[in-house]
C-alpha positions as CSV (number, residue, x, y, z in Angstrom):
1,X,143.8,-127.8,-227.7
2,X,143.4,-129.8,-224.9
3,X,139.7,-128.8,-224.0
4,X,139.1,-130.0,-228.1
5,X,140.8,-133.0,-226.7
6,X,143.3,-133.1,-229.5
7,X,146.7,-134.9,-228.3
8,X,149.8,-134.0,-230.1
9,X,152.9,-137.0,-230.1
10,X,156.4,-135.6,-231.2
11,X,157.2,-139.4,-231.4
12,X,154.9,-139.8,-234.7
13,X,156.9,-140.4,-237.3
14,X,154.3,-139.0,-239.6
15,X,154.4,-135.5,-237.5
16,X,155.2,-132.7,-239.8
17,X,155.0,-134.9,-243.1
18,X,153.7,-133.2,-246.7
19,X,150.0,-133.1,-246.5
20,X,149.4,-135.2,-249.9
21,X,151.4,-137.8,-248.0
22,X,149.7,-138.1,-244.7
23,X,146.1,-137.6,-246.2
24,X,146.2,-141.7,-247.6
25,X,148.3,-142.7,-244.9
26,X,145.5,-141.3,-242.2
27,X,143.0,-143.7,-242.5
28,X,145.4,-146.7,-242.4
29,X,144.8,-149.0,-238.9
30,X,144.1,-146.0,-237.3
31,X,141.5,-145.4,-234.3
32,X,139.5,-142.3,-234.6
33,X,140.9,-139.7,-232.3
34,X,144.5,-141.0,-232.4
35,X,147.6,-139.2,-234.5
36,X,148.2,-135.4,-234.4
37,X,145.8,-132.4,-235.3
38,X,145.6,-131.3,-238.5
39,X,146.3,-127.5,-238.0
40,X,144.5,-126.1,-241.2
41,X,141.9,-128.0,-240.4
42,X,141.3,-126.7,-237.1
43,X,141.9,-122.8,-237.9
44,X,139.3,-123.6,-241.0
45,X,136.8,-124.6,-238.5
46,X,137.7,-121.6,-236.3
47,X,137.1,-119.1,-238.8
48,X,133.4,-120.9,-240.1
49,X,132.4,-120.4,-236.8
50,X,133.4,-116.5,-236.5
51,X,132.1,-115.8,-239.8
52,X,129.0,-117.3,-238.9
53,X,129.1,-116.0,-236.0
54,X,129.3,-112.3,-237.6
55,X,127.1,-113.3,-240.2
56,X,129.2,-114.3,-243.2
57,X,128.4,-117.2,-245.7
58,X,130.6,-120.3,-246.5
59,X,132.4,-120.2,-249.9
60,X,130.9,-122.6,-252.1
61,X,134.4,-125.0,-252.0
62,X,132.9,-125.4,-248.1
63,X,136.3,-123.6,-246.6
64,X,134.1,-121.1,-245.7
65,X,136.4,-118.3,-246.0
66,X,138.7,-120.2,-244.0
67,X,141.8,-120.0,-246.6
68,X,142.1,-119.6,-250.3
69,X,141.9,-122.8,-252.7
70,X,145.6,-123.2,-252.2
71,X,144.8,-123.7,-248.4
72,X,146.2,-120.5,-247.3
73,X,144.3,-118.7,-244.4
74,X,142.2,-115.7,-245.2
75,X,143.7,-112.6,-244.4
76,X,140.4,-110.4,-244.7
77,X,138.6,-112.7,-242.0
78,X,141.4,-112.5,-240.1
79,X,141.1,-108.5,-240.4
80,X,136.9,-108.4,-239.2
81,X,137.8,-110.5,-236.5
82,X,140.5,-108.7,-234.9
83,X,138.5,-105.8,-235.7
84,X,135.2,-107.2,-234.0
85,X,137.4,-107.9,-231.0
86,X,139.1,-104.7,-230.4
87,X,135.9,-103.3,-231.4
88,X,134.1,-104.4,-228.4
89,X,137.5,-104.4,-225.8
90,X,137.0,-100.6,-226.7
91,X,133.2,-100.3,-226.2
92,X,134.2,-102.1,-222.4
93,X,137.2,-99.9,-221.7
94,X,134.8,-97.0,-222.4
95,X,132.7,-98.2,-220.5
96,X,134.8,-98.5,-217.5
97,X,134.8,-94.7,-217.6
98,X,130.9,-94.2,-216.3
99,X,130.3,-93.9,-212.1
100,X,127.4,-92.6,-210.4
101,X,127.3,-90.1,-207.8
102,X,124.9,-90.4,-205.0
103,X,122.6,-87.8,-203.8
104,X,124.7,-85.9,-201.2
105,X,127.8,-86.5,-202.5
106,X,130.4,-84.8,-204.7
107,X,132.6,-86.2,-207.5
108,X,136.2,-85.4,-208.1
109,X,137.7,-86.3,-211.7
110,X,141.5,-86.5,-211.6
111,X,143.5,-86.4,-215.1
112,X,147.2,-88.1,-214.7
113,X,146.6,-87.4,-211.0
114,X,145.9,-83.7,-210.9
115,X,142.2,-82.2,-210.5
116,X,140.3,-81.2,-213.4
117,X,136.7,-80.6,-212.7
118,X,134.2,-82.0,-210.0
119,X,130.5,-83.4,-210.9
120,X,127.0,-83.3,-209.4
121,X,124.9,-86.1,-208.0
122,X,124.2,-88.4,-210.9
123,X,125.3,-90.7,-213.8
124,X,128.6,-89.0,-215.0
125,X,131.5,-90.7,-217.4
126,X,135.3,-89.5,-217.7
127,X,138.1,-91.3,-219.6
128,X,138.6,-94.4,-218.8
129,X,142.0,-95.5,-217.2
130,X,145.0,-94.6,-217.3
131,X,143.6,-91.0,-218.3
132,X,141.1,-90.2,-215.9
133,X,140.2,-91.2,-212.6
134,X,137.6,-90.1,-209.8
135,X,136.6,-90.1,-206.5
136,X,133.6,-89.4,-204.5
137,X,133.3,-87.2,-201.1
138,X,130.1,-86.9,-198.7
139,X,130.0,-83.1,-198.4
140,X,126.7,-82.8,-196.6
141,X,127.3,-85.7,-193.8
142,X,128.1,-84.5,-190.3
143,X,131.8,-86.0,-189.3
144,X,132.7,-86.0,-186.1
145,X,136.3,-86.2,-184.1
146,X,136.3,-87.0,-179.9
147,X,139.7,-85.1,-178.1
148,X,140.6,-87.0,-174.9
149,X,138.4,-89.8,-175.3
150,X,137.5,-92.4,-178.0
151,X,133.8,-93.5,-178.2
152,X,133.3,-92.9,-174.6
153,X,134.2,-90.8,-172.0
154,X,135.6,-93.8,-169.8
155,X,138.2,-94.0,-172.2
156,X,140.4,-91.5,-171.6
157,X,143.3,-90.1,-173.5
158,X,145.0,-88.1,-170.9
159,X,147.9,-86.8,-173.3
160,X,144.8,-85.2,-175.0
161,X,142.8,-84.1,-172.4
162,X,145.3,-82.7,-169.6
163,X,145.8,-79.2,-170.0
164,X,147.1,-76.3,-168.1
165,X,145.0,-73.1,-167.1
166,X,146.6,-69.7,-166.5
167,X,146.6,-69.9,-162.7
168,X,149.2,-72.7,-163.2
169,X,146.5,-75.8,-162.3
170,X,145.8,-79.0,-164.3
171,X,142.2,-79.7,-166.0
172,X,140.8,-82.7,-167.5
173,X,138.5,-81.3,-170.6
174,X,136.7,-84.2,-173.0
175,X,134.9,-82.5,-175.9
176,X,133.8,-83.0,-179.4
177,X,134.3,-81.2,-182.6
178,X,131.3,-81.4,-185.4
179,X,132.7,-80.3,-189.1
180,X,131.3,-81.2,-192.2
181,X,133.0,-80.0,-195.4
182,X,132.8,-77.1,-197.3
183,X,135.1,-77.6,-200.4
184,X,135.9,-81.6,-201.4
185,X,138.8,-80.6,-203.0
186,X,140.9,-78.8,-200.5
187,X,139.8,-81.9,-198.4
188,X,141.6,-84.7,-200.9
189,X,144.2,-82.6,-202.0
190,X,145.8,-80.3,-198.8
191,X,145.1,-83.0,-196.2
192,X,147.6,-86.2,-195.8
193,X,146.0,-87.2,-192.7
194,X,142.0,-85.3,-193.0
195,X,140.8,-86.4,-189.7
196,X,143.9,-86.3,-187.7
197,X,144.0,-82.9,-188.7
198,X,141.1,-81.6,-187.3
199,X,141.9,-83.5,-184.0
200,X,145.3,-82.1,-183.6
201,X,144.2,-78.4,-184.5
202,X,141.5,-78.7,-182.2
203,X,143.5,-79.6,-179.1
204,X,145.8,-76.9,-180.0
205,X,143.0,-74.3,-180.0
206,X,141.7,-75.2,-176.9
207,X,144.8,-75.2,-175.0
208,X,145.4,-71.8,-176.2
209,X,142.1,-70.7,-174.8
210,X,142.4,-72.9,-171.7
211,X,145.9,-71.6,-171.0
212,X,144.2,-68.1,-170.9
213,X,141.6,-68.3,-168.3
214,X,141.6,-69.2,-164.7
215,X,140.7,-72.8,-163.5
216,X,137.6,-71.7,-161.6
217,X,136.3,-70.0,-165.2
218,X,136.6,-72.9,-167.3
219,X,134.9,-75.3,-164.8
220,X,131.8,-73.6,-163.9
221,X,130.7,-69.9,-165.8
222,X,133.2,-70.2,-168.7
223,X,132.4,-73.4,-170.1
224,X,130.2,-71.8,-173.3
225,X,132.6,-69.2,-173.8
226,X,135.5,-71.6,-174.1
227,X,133.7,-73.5,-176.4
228,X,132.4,-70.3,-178.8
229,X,135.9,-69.3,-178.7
230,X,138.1,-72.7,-179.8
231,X,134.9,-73.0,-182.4
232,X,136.6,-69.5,-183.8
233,X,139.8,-70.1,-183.5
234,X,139.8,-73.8,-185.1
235,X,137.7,-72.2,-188.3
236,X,140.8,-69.4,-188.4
237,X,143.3,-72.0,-188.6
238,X,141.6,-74.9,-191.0
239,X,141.1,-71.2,-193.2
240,X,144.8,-70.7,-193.4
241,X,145.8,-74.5,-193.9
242,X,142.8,-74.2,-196.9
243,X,141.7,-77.6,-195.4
244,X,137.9,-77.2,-196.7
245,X,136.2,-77.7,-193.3
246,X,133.6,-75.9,-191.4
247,X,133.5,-76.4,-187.9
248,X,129.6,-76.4,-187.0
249,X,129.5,-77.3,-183.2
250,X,132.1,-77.7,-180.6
251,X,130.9,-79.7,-177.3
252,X,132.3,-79.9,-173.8
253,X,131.1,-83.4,-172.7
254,X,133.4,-83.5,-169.6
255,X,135.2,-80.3,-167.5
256,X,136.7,-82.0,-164.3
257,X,140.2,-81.9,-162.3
258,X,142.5,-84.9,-162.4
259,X,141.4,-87.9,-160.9
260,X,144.3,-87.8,-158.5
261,X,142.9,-84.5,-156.8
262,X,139.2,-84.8,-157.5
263,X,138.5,-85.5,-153.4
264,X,140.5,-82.3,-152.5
265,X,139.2,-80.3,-155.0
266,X,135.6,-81.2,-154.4
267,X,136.6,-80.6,-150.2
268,X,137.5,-77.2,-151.3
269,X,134.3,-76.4,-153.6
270,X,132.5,-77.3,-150.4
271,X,134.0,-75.3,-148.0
272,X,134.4,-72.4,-150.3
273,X,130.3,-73.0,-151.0
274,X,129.6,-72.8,-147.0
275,X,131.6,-69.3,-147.1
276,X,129.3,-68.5,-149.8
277,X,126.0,-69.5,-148.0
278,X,127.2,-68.1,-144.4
279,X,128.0,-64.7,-146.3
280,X,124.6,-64.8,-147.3
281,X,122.9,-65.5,-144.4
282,X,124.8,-62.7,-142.5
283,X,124.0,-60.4,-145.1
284,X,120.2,-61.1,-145.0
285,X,120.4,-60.2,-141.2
286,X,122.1,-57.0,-141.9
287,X,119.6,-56.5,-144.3
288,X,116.6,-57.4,-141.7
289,X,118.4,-55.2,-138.5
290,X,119.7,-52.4,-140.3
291,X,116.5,-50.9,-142.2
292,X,114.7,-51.8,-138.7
293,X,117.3,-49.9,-136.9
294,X,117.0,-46.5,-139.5
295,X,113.5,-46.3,-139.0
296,X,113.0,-46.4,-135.4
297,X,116.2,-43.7,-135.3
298,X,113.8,-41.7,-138.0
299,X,110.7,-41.7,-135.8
300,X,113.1,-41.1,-132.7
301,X,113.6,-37.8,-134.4
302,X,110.9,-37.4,-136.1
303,X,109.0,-37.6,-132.4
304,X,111.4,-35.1,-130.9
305,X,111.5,-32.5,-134.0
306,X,107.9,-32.8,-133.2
307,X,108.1,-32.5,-129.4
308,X,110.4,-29.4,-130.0
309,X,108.5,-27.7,-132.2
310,X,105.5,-28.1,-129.4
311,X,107.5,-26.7,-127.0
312,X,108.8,-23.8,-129.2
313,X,105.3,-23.2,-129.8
314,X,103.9,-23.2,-127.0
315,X,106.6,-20.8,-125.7
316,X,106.6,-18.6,-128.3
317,X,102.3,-18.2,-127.1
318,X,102.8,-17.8,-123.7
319,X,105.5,-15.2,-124.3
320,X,102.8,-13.5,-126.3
321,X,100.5,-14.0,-123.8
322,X,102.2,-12.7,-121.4
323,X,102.8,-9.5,-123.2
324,X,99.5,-9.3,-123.9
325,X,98.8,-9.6,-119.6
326,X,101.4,-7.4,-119.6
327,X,100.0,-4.3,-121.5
328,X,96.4,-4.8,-120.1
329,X,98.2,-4.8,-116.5
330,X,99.6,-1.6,-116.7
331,X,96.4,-0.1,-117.8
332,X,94.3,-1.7,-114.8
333,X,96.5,-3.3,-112.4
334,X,93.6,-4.2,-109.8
335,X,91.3,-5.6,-112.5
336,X,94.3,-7.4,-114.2
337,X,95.6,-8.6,-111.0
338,X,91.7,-10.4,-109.9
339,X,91.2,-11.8,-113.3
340,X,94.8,-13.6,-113.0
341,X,94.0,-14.9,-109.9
342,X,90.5,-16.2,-110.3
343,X,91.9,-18.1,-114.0
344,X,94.5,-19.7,-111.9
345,X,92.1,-21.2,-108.9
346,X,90.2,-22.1,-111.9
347,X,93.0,-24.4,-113.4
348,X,94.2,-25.7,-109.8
349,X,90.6,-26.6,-108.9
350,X,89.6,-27.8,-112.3
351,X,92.7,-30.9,-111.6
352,X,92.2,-31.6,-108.0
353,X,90.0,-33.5,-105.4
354,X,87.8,-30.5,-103.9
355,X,86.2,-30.7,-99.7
356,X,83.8,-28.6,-98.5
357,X,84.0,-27.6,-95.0
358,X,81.0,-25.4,-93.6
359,X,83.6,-22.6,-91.5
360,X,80.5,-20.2,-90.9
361,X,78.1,-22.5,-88.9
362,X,80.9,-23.8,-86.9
363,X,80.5,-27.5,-87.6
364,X,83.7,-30.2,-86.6
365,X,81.8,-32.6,-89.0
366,X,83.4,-33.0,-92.3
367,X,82.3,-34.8,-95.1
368,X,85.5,-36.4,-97.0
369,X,84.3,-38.5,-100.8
370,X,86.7,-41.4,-100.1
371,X,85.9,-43.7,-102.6
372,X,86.0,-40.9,-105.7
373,X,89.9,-40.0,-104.0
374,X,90.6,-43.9,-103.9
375,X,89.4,-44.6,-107.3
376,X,91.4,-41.2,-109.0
377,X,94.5,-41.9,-107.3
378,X,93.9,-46.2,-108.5
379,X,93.5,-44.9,-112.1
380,X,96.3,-41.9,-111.7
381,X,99.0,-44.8,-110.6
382,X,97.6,-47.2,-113.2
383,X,98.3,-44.4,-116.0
384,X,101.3,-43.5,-114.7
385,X,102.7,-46.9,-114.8
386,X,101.4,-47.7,-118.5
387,X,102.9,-44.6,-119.7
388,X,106.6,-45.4,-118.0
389,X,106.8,-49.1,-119.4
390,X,105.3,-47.9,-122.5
391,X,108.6,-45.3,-122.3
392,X,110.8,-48.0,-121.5
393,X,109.7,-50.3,-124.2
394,X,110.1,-47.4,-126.6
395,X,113.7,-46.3,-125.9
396,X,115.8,-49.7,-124.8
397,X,115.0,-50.9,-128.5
398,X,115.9,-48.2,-130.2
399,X,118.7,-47.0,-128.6
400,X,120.4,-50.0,-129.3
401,X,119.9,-49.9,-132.4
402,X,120.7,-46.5,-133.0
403,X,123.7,-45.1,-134.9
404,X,126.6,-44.2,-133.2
405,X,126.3,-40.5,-134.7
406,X,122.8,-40.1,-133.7
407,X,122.9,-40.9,-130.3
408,X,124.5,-37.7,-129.5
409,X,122.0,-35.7,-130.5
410,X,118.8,-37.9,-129.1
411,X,120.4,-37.1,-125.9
412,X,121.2,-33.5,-126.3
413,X,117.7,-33.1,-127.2
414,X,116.1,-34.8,-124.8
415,X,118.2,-32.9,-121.9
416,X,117.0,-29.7,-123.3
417,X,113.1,-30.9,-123.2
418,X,114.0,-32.1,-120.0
419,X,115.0,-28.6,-119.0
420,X,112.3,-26.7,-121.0
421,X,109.8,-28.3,-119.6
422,X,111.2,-27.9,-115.6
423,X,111.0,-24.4,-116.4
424,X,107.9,-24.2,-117.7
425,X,106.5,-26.0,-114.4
426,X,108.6,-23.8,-112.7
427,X,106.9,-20.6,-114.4
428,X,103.7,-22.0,-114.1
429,X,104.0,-22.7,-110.1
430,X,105.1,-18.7,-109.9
């Protein structure tokens, strides 16, 4: 009424007067615009303009189907109208049941609050409210939750990230769990808290793995089995809570002590790294002595198996030799007995520095080759000291570095050589 502009006055004493009396009375010293509404009037003019509006033709009295020749309203107008109206409030409220579901995502239709179905990607429609409702999830996104940090590793949670290894010592472990999900459902419905969930069961698995190795393990050659393993044993328990995740990747980003012990703990890895490298160096020396040491103690006696077999040899010939002399001298001593003799002045002067002396003519001259006796006894010395510092060099070496249980026997043998060959000299000189 007021946006017609129509003012109403209770204080008209025409207001609510019989309609035969007000109709001469309204034109009487009266402004256009002024005095009450007429009320028929106005709901006449509502109804032309609806039925025109739907399409419907004036009566020919010109109410235009706004009320009946006795001015009453028309009840079958009144009918299509409300009918148009609710008409197209239902068209809307059907309407209101269409949503689109986006390429990656998943649809969840709820009827009075409990699931009943879930749609694709697409234009989908359920019944509008208070029947039906839905929701949409992002099953194919990565999601992501940080345990002992949030959004960088400087900010530390330490109620998350302190945790005790089986050797009884404190470690600081930062990671991240990737999950994306696997059933939308199970994710709305068994989940108050879906996120917070996946946090606390991680840092429950990984304390249970954490609280089963040693401190040294998890820091440095354990860190990718620690992972593998709270990976498992966070799938095992989002399984049995039927929480519709799958845990795709879990990531160490920090495996440290506290920060209240990080200088002592890194003085220890230092000192228990220099054990490390002296270790190794005295290990490469024993490995550079020791196979140095074996073989000059297996040519030692390799050289004197060698030198006894020579000797056994040579032995064993003159024994048969001497048999041999033996049967021809008792078949011709004198002949035997010459021969001997003549093959022995043979040997002596074959070796030594030989001066002829003229005894027949009776001569005090002699004639004495002092330069070829100077020269042979030069080179005998010479030879004689080359062959002892090349014995010397030989055996201080490698009697060092010869096993306790060799020694022994090095010198055993080389007594008896020592003693086979004086007797040999001795056998000889006979």
């Amino acid at each position: 009424m007021k946006r017609l502009g129509l003012k109403l006055s209770l204080n008209d004493p025409r207001w609510g007067s019989d309609k035969q009396d007000r109709k001469p009375q309204a034109n009487e010293g009266k402004k256009p615009g002024e005095g009450p509404p007429d009320m028929e009037q106005l709901w006449r003019d509502f109804n032309q303009r609806l039925n025109s509006f739907f399409g419907q033709k004036n009566r020919p009295d010109g109410s235009g189907g706004g009320g009946s020749g006795g001015g009453r309203p028309d009840l079958a107008g009144m009918r299509a109208t409300a009918g148009a109206i609710g008409a197209v409030i239902a068209l809307i409220w059907l309407a209101s049941g269409s949503f689109i579901v986006q390429e990656g995502q998943t649809g969840v239709v709820y009827t009075f609050g409990k699931v009943s179905h879930t749609t694709g990607s697409g234009f989908n429609w359920r019944w509008p409210y208070p029947f039906q409702s839905d929701e949409t999830v992002r099953v194919s996104q990565m999601r992501m939750v940080e345990i002992g940090y949030r959004k960088d590793l400087k900010n530390k949670q330490p109620r998350e990230s302190l945790m005790l290894t089986d050797d009884e010592n404190i470690i600081d472990i930062q990671f991240a769990v990737q999950f994306k999900l696997k059933d939308p459902v199970a994710w709305l419905m068994n989940n108050r808290d879906e996120e917070e969930t996946v946090r606390q069961v991680a840092e429950t698995s990984i304390r249970e793995i954490v609280g089963k190795n040693k401190m040294d393990f998890v820091l440095y050659e354990g860190r990718d089995k620690v992972a593998l393993e709270t990976q498992q044993l966070m799938q095992h328990i989002l399984d049995r809570y039927a929480s519709g995740v799958l845990v795709s990747n879990v990531t160490l980003q920090a495996v440290q002590p506290p920060e209240q012990v990080q200088i002592a703990f890194d003085d220890a890895v230092r000192a228990g790294q220099d054990r490390e490298r002296q270790k190794n160096e005295g290990q490469a020396y024993a490995n550079d002595v020791i196979p140095r040491a074996r073989g000059s103690a297996s040519r030692l006696l390799e050289e004197a198996e060698g030198y006894r077999s020579m000797i056994t040899e040579n032995a064993t010939g003159n024994a048969s030799r001497f048999k041999q002399v033996l049967a021809e001298y008792q078949k011709a001593p004198g002949v035997t007995r010459d021969r001997m003799y003549l093959e022995t002045m043979q040997q002596i002067f074959s070796s030594a520095s030989k001066v002829m002396v003229d005894a027949k003519s009776g001569s005090n001259l002699l004639y004495l080759p002092l330069d070829k006796l100077i020269a042979q006894a030069a080179a005998t010395d010479s030879a004689a000291a080359a062959a002892r510092a090349a014995a010397q060099a030989a055996a201080s070496p490698s009697s060092s570095a010869l096993p306790a249980e060799v020694m022994p026997q090095v010198e055993v043998s080389r007594q008896r050589d020592s003693r086979a060959r004086d007797a040999l000299r001795e056998r000889e000189g006979r």
